[in-house]
Phi, psi and omega in degrees: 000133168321137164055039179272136168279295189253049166063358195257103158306091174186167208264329203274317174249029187275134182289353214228333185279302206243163185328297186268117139277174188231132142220155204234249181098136167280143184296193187278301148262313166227133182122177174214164182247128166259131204207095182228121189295142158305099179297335165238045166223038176302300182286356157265087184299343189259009174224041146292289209264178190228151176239117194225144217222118181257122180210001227261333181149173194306315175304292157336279179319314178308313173309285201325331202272285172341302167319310204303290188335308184262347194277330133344326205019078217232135202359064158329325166323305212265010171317301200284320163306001147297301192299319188281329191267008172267315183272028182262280220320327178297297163340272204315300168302011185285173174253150199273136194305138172288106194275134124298146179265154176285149213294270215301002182274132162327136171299164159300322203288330170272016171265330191262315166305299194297348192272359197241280196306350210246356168277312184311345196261337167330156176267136175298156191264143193297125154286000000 
């Protein structure tokens, strides 16, 4: 469903009931698209919504989000669900940490080799 923030079938955060929505999206490359209706171009759907495009960084954007949401007073209900579905997508885009191996540790390939003969070496069972 359009403009759901957190994907939850109920009247409080369905995108389709009420006049003011939230939508949270990741941008194309970096960043999220904030998306939110216009209350009074409710009935004109395509200059209904407003599209604001967030990149400057994690903090920041979060804040950003926050500001529209209070300075506005534009569904306060749906903050803090805002706030969570922006810092997943932010979460995601992040690039992912390199693991290192421990200096004194064995490779896995000779723990696996060595784990296939002692099966191949069992005895078959008497039919």
């Amino acid at each position: 469903e359009p403009n759901n923030l957190t994907n939850v079938s109920s009247y409080r955060y369905s995108g389709l009931v009420h006049t003011k929505t939230i939508s949270i999206a990741p941008a194309e490359k970096k960043g999220i698209n904030f998306v939110y209706k216009r209350y009074r171009k409710n009935h004109l759907p395509a200059k209904a919504p407003v599209k604001v495009t967030l990149k400057e960084g994690p903090r920041r954007t979060l804040k950003k989000i926050s500001n529209i949401i209070k300075a506005n007073r534009y569904r306060r209900d749906l903050k803090q669900a805002a706030l969570r579905r922006a810092s997943a997508i932010l979460r995601s885009q992040r690039p992912a940490k390199v693991k290192k191996g421990k200096a004194g540790a064995a490779p896995a390939a000779p723990a696996a080799a060595a784990a296939t003969p002692a099966t191949a070496a069992a005895p078959k069972k008497a039919e």
